[in-house]
TIKETOR-219652 format. One record per residue: x, y, z of N, C-alpha, C in turn. Coordinates in steps of 0.001 Angstrom, whole numbers, padded with zeros to 6 digits, always signed. Layout:
// residues N
XYZXYZXYZ ...
// end
This chain:
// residues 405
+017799+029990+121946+017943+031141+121057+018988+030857+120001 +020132+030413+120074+021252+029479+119589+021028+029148+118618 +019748+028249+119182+019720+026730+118461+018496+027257+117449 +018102+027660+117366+016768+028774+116209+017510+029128+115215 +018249+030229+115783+019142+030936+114713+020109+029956+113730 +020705+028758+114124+021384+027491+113520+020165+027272+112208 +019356+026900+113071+018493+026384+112262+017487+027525+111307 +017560+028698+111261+017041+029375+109975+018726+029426+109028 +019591+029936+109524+020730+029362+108657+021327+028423+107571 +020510+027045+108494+020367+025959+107765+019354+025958+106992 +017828+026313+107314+017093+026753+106402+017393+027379+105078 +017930+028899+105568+018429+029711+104482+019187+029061+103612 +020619+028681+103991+021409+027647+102972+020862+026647+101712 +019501+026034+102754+019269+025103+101547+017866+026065+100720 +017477+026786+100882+016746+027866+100678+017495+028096+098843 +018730+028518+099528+019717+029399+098414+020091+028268+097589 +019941+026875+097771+020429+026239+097036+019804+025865+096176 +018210+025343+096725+016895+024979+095834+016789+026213+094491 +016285+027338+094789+016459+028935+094017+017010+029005+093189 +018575+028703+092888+019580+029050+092155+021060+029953+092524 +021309+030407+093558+022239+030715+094001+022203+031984+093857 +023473+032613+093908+023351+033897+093884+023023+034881+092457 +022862+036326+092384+022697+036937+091212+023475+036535+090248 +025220+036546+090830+026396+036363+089599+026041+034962+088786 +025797+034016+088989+025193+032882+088469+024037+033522+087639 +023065+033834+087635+022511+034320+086863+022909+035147+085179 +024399+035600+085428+024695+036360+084560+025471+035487+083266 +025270+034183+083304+025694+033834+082308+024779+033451+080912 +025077+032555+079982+024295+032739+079157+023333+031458+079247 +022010+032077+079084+020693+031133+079366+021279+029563+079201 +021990+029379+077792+021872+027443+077442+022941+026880+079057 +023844+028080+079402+024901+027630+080418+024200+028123+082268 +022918+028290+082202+022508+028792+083523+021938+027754+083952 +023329+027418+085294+022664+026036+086088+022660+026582+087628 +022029+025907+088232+021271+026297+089512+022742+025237+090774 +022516+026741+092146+023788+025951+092794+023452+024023+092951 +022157+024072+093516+022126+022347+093657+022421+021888+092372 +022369+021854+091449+022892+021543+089976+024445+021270+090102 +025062+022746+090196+026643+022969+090195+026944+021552+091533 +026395+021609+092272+026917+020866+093504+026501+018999+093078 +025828+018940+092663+025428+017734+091882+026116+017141+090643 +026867+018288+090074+027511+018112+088833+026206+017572+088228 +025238+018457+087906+024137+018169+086916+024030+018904+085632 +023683+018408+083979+023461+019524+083310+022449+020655+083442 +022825+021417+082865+021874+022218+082367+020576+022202+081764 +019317+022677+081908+018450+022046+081383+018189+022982+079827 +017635+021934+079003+017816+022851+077962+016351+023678+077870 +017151+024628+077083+016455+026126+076927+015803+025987+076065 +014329+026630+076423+012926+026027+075402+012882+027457+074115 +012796+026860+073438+012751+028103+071888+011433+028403+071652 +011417+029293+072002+010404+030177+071843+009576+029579+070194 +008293+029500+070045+007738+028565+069020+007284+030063+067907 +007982+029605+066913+007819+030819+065652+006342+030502+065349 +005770+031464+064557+004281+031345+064224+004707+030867+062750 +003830+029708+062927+004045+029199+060980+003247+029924+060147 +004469+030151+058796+003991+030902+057639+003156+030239+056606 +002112+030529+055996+001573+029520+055178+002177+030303+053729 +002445+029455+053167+003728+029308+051769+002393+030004+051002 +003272+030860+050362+002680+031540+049406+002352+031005+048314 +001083+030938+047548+000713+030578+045899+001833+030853+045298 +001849+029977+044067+002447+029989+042836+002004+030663+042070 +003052+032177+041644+002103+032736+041063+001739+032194+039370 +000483+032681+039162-000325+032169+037744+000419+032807+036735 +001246+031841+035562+001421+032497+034435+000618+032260+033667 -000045+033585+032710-000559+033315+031867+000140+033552+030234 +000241+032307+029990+000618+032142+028441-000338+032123+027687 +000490+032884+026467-000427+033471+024926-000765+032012+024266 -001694+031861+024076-001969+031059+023022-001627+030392+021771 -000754+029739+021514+000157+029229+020738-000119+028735+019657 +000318+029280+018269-000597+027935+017239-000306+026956+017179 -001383+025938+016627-000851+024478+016575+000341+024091+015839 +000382+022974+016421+001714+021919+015261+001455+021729+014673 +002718+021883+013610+002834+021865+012307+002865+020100+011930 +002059+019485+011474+002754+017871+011410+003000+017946+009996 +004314+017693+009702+005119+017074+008482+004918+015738+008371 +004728+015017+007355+004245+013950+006527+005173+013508+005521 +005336+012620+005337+006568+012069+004281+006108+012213+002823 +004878+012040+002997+003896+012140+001386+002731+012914+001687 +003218+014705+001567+001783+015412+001896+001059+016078+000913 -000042+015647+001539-001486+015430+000414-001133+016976-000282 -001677+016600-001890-000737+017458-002949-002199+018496-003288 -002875+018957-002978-004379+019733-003200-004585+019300-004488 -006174+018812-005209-006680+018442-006131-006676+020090-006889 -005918+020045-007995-005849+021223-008720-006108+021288-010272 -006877+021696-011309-007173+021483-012183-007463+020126-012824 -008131+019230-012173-008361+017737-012641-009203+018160-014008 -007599+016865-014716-008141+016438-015674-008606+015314-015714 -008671+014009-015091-008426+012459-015135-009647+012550-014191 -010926+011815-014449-011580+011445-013276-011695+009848-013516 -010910+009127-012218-011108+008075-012114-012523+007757-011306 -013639+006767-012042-014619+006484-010846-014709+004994-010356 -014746+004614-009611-014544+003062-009037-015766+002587-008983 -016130+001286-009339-017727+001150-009090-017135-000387-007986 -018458-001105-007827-018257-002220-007366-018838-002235-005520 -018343-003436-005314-019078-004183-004066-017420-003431-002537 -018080-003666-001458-017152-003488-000338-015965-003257-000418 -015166-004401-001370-013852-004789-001554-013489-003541-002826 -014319-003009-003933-014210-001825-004588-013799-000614-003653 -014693-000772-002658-014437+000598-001888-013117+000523-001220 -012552-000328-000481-011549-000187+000138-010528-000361-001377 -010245-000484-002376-009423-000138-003874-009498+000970-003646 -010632+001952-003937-010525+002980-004086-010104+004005-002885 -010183+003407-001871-009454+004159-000941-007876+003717-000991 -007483+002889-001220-006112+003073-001971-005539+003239-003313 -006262+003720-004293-006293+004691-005050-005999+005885-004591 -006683+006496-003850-006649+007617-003345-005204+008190-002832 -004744+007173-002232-003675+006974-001432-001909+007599-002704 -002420+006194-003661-001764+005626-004264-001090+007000-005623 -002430+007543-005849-002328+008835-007093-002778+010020-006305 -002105+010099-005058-001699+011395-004626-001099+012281-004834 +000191+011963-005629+001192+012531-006215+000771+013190-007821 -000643+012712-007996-000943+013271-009620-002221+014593-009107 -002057+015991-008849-002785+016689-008575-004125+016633-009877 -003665+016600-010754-004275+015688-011817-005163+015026-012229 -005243+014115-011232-006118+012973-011035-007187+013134-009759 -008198+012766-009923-009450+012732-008795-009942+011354-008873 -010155+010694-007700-010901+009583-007780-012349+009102-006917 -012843+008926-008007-014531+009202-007127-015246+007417-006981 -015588+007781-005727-016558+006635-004646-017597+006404-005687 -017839+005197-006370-019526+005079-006698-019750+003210-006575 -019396+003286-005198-019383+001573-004742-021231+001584-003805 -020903+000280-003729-022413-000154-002801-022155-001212-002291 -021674-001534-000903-021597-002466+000060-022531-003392-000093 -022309-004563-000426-023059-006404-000590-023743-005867-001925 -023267-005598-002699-023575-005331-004171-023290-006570-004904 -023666-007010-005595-022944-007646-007267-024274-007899-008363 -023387-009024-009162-024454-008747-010601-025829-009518-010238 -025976-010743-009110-026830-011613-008831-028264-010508-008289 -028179-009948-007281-029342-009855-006740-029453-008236-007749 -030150-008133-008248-030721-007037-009006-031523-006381-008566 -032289-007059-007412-033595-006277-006393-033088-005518-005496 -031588-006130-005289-031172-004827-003624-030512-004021-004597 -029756-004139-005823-028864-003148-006316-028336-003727-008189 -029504-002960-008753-029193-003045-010108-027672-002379-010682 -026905-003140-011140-025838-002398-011458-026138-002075-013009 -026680-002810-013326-026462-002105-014854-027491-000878-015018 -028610-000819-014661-029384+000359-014148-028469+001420-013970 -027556+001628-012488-026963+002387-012259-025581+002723-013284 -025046+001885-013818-023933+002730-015044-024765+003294-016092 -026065+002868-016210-026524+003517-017379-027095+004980-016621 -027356+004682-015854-027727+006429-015186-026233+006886-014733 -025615+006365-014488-024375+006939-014506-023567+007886-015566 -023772+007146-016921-023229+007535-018360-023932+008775-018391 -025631+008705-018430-026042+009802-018654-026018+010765-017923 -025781+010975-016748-025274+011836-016213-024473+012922-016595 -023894+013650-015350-022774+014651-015655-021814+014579-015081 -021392+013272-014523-020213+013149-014050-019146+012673-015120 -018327+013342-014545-016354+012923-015626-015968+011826-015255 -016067+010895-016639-015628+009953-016312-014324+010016-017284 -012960+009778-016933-012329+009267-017615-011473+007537-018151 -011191+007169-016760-011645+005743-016658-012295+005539-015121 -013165+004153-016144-014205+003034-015177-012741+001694-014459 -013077+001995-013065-012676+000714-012407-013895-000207-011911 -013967-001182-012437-014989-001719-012049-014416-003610-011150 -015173-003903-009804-014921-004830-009022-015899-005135-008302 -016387-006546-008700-017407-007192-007935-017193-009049-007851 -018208-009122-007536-017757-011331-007388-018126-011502-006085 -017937-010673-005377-017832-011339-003828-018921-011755-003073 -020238-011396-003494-021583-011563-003250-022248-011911-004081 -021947-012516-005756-022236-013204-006243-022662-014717-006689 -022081-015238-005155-021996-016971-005417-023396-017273-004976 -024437-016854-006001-026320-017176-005346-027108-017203-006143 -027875-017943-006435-028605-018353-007359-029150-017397-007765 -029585-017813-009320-030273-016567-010072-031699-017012-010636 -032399-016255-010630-033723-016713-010758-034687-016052-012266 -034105-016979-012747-035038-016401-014266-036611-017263-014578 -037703-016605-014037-038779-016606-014091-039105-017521-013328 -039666-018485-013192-040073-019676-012221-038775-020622-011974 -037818-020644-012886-036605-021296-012474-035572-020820-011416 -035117-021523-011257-033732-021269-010173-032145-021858-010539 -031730-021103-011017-030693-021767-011265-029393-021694-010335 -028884-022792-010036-028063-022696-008614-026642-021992-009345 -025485-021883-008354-024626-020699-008848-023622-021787-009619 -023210-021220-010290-021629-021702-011739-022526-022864-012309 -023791-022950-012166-024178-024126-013205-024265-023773-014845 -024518-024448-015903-024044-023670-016952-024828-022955-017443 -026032-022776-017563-026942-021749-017346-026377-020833-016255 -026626-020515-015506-026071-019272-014996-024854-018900-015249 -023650-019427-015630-022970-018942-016544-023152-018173-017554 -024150-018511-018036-024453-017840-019387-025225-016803-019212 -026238-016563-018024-027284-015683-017870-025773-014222-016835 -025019-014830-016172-023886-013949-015479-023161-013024-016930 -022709-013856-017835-021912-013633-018765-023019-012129-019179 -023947-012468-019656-024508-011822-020013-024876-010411-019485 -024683-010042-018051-024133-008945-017012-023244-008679-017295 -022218-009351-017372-020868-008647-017489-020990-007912-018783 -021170-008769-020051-021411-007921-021003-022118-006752-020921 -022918-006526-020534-023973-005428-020443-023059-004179-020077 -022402-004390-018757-021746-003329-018338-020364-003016-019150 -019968-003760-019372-018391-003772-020539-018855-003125-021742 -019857-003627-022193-020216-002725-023570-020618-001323-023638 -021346-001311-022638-022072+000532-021986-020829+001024-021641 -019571+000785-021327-018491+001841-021249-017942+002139-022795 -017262+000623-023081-016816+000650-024503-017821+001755-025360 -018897+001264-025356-019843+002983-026567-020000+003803-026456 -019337+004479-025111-019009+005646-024633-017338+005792-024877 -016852+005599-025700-015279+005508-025435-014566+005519-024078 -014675+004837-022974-014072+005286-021562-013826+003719-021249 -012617+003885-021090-011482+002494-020951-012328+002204-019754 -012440+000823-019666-012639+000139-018691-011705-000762-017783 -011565-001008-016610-010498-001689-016025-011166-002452-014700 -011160-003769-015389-012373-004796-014511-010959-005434-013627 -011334-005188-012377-010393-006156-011230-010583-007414-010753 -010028-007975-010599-010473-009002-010316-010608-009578-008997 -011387-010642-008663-011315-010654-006628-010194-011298-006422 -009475-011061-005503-008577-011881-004547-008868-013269-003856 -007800-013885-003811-008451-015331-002808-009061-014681-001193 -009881-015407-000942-010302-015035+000985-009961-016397+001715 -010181-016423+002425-009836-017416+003626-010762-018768+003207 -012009-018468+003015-012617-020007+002509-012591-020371+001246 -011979-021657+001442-011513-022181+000094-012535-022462-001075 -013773-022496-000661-014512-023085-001700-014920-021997-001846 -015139-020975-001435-015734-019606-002423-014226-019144-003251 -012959-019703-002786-012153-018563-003343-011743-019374-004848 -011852-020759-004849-011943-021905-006388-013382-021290-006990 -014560-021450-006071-015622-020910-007135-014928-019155-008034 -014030-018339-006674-013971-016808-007643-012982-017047-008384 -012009-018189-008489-011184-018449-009708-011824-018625-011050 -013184-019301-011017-014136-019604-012478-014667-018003-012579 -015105-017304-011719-015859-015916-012151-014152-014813-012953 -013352-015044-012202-012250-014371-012766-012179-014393-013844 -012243-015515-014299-012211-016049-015844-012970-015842-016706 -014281-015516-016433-014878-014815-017318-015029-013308-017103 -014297-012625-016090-014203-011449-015822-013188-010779-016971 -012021-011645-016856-010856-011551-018144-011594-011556-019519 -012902-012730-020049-012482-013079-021098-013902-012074-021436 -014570-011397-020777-015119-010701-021247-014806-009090-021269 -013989-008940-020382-013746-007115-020247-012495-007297-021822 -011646-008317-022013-011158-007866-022903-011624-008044-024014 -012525-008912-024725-013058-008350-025463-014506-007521-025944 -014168-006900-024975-015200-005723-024633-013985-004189-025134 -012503-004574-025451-012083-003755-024818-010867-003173-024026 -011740-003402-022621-010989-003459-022019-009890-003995-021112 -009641-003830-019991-008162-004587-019225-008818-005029-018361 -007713-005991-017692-008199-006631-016811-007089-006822-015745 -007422-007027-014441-005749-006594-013653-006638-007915-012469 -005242-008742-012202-005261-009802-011794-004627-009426-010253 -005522-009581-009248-004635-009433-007949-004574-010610-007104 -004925-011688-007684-004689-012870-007189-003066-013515-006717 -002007-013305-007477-000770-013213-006960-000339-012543-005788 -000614-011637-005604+000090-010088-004604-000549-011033-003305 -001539-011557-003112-002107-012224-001937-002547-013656-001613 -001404-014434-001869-001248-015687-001854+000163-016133-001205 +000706-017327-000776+001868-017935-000248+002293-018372-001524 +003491-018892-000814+004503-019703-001748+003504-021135-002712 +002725-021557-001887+001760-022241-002597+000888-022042-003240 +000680-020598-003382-000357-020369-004026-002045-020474-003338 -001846-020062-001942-002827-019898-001137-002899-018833-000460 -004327-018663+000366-004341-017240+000910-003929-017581+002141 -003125-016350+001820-002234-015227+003095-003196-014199+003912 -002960-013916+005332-003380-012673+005813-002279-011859+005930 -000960-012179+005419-000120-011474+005305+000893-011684+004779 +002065-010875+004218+002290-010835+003492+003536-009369+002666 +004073-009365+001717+004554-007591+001762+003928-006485+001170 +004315-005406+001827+003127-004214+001032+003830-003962-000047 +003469-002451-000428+003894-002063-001767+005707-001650-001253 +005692-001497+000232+007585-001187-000153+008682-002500+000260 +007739-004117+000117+008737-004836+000851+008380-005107+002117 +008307-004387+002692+007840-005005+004709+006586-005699+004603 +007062-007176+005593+006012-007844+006179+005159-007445+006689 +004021-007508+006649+002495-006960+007653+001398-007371+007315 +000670-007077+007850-000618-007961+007503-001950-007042+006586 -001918-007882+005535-002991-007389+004326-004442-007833+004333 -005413-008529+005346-006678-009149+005349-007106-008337+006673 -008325-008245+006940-008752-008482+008454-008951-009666+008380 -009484-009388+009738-009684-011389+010266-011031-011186+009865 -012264-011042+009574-012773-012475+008350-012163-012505+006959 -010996-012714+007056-010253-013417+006306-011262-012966+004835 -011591-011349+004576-012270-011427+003438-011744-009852+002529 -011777-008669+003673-011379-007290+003646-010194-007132+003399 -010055-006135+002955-008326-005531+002839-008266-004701+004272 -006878-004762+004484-006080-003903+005982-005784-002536+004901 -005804-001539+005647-005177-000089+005102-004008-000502+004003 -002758-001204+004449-001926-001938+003481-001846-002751+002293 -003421-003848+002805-003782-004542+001680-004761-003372+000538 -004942-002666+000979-006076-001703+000065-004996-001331-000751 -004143-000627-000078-002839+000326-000991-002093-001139-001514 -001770-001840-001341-001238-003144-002459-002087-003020-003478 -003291-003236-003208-004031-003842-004409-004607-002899-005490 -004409-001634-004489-004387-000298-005300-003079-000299-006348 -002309-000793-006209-000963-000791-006726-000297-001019-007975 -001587-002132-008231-001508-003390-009377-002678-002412-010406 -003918-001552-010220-004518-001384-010663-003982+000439-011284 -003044+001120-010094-002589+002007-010328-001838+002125-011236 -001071+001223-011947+000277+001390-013061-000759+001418-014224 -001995+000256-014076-002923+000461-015537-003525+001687-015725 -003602+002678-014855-003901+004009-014687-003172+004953-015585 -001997+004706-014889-000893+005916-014901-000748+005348-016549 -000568+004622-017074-000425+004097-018824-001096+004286-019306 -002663+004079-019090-003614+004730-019613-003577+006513-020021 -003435+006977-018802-003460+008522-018671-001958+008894-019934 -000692+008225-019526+000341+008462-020671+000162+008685-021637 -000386+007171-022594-000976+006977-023424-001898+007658-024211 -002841+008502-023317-003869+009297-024170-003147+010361-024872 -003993+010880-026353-003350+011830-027003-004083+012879-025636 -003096+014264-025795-003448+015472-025658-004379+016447-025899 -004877+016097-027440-005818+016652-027809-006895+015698-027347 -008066+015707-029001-008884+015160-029135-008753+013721-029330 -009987+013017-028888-009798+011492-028677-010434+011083-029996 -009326+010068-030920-009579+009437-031993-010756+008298-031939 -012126+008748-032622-012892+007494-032324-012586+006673-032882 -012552+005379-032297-012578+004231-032949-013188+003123-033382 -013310+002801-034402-014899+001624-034882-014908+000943-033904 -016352+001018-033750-017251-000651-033012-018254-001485-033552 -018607-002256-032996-019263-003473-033411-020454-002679-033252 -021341-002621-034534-022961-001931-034093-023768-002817-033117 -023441-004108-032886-024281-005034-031764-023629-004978-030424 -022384-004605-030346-022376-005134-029181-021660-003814-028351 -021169-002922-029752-020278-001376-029259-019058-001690-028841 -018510-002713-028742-016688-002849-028850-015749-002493-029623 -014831-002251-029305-014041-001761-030615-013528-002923-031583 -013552-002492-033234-013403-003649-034269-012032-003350-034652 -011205-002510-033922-010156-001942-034985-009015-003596-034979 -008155-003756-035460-007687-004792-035348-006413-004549-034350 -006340-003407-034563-004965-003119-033120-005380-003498-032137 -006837-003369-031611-007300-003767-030144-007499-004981-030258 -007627-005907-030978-007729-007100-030499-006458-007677-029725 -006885-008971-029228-005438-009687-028580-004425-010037-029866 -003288-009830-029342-002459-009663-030433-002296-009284-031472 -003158-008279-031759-003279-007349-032767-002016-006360-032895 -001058-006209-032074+000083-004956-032137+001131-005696-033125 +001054-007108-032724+002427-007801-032726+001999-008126-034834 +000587-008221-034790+000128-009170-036512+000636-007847-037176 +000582-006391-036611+000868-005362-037497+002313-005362-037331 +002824-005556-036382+004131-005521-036547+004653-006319-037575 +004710-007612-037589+004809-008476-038431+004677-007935-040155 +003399-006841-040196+002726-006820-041558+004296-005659-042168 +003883-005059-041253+005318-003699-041803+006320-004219-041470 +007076-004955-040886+008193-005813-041356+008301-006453-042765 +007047-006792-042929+007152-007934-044643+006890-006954-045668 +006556-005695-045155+006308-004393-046686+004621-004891-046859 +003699-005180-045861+002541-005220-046426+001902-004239-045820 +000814-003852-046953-000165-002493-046393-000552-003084-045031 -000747-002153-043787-001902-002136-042526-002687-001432-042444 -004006-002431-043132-005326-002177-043185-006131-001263-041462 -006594-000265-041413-006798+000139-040167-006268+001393-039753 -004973+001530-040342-004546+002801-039516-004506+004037-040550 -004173+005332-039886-004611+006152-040534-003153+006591-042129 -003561+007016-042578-002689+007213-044010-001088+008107-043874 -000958+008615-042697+000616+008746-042405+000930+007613-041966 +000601+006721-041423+000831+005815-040689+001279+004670-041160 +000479+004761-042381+000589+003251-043978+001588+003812-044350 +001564+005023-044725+002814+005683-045634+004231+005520-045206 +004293+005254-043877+005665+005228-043141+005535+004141-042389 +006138+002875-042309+006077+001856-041580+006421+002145-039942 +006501+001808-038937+006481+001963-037622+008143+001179-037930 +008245-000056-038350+009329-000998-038006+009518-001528-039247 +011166-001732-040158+011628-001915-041316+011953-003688-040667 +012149-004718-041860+013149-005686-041658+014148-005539-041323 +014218-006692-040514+015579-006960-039107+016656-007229-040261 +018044-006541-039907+019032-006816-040925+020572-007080-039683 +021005-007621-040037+022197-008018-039473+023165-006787-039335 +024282-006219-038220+025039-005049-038171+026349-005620-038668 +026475-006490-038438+028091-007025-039619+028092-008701-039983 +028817-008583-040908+028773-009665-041589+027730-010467-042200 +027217-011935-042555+025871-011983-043406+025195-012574-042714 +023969-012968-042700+022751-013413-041867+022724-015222-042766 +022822-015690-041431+023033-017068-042021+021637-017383-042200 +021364-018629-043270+019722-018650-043755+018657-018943-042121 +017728-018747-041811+016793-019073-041025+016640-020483-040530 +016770-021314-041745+016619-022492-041681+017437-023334-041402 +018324-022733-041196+019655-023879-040842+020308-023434-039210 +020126-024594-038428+020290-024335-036431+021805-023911-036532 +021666-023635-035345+023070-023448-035086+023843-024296-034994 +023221-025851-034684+024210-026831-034291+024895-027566-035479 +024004-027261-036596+024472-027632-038131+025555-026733-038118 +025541-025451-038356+026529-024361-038470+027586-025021-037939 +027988-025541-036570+028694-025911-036082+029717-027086-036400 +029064-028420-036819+029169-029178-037056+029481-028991-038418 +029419-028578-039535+030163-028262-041247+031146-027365-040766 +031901-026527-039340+032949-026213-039042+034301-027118-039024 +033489-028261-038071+034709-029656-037725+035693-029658-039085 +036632-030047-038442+037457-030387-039465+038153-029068-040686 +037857-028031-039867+038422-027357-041084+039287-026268-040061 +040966-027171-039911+042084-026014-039299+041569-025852-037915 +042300-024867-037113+042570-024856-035471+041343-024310-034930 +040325-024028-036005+039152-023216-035394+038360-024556-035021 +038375-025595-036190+037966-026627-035883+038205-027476-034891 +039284-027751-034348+039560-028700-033071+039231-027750-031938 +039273-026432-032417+038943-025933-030862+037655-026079-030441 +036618-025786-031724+035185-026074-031256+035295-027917-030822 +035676-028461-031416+035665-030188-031051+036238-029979-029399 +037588-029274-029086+037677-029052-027587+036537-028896-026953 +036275-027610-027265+035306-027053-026256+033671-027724-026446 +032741-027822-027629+031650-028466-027626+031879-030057-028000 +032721-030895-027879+032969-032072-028326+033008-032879-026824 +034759-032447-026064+034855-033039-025163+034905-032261-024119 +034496-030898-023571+034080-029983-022705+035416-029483-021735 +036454-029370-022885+037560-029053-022349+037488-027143-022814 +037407-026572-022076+037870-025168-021057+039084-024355-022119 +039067-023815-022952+039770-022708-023738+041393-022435-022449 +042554-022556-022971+043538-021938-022665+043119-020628-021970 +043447-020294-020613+043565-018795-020536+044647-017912-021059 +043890-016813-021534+044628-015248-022186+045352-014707-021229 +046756-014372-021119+047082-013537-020398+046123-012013-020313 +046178-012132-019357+045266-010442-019049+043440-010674-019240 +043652-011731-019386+041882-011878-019676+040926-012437-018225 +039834-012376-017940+039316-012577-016526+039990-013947-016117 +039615-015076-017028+039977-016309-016548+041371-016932-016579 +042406-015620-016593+043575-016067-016120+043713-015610-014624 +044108-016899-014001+044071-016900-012761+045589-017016-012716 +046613-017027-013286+047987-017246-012995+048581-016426-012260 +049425-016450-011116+049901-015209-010340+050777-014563-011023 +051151-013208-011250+051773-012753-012265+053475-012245-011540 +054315-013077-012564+056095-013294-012163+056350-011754-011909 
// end
């Protein structure tokens, strides 16, 4: 009976120990509630499980809606000036290389609200093939027209190096026959502006990358010059602006403000946006002088040749400004101009502002030499042009270098 009761005791004991011990143990705080076999073990505490929060799903961003904004403003260093009462119609004629001119034209006389410049090019154009694209056909339907012309830019060559075919013959290109049958194009079109009074301004081609077409467009240049001017008109050379130090073609090169960049595409034949506005550049100043130049009013006609319609006046010829100059310097009538004009010379004889005008005919080095020998003026010139001895310095004058006491 004893020995039972021992043993639920012992039971009980370890009973109470497995459990957790008594209530007061219980009363502490959950992270610190350890169980007696624990306490008697010197064991921790086990940790206290956290209750698992329900996850929030994150709220949208809410939607702003923004007003509609007007666009940007883009500022421009050179902004386009609106075409406003044109007086000046420039029209460009010519082959590929015309068209990209006239798109730097465009560029170029932006600043003249003034001025308009009109497209009348045709890609693989020139004077040779007449079957894909008559040019003289087209300026003559051009003239008659109703378009404003005030000046003709005219530019071609570049599709010209090809035989021309007058009736069963063939004549191969720059032979001297076709020289003469070409010449005879150019004239055609040079004269049909000239008898319309409307300045003409023939350009000329640039070198390209292959050498033997760009020596053959050196011979067409040349008669591009020697016929627009005396037809007339001008002639503007852009063969410089696009060449090296040798005098060869460049794909690059400086634009119109100085900076290096490149003026060709690569077939080495086109202008770059840059090369257009260069070459616009050279043709633009003959513009802007032209336009100066014109009276205000009415345009003074001026005689032409009944064969060929050029002008006969003698001012337009080559060197015609300088023979009149000359004439009213010497007190002789100038045949040509109008009767205020005779009546009052432009320019009197050149006269000396002091002292006398030594004769024409006698150099300076004579002058010099009948000096020698006469007093200190004389040995000084023998100093200085004799034996290349250096004038005394002037006090106070640049070439006293003496440090001053």
């Amino acid at each position: 009976m004893r020995l039972r009761s021992l043993v639920m005791v012992l039971c009980s004991a370890c009973l109470l120990l497995l459990t957790g011990g008594p209530v007061s143990l219980a009363q502490q705080p959950p992270q610190q509630q350890r169980s007696l076999f624990q306490l008697f073990w010197q064991l921790p505490a086990r940790p206290a499980v956290q209750p698992q929060q329900p996850r929030l799903r994150p709220s949208p961003a809410p939607v702003v809606r923004r007003s509609r904004a007007a666009a940007p403003v883009v500022v421009r260093d050179d902004p386009v000036i609106p075409k406003v009462d044109v007086t000046n119609h420039i029209v460009v004629m010519g082959d590929s290389l015309a068209n990209l001119l006239a798109d730097g034209l465009d560029e170029a006389l932006n600043d003249r609200p003034d001025v308009e410049v009109t497209h009348r090019t045709k890609p693989d154009s020139g004077l040779v093939r007449t079957d894909f694209y008559d040019w003289q056909k087209a300026v003559t339907d051009l003239l008659a027209s109703d378009q404003k012309i005030t000046i003709a830019v005219m530019m071609v060559g570049l599709n010209d190096r090809q035989p021309i075919r007058e009736g069963d013959i063939v004549q191969e290109p720059l032979s001297p026959r076709w020289l003469e049958l070409y010449r005879d194009r150019v004239d055609a079109l040079a004269t049909a502006f000239a008898a319309k009074r409307i300045p003409l301004i023939w350009v000329g081609v640039p070198p390209v990358q292959n050498a033997r077409l760009s020596a053959d467009l050196v011979t067409l240049n040349e008669l591009y010059r020697e016929r627009a001017e005396k037809a007339g008109g001008q002639y503007v050379d852009l063969w410089g602006g696009f060449v090296d130090s040798e005098n060869r073609y460049t794909a690059t090169g400086p634009d119109v403000s100085g900076q290096p960049t490149r003026l060709r595409l690569g077939d080495g034949v086109h202008f770059t946006k840059a090369g257009a506005r260069k070459a616009a550049h050279f043709v633009d100043l003959v513009i802007r002088r032209i336009i100066e130049q014109a009276p205000q009013s009415n345009v003074i006609a001026l005689p032409v040749a009944p064969d060929t319609g050029a002008p006969t006046a003698p001012e337009l010829q080559p060197g015609g400004v300088e023979r009149l100059i000359d004439q009213m310097a010497a007190g002789l009538p100038a045949i040509g101009l109008p009767q205020a004009l005779q009546a009052r010379p432009l320019a009197g004889p050149i006269q000396p502002l002091t002292g006398q005008a030594a004769p024409s005919a006698q150099p300076l080095l004579a002058s010099i030499t009948e000096a020698r020998g006469r007093g200190d003026a004389a040995d000084q010139l023998e100093r200085v042009f004799g034996q290349g001895i250096a004038p005394e310095p002037v006090p106070g004058r640049i070439d006293d270098y003496r440090w001053p006491r």
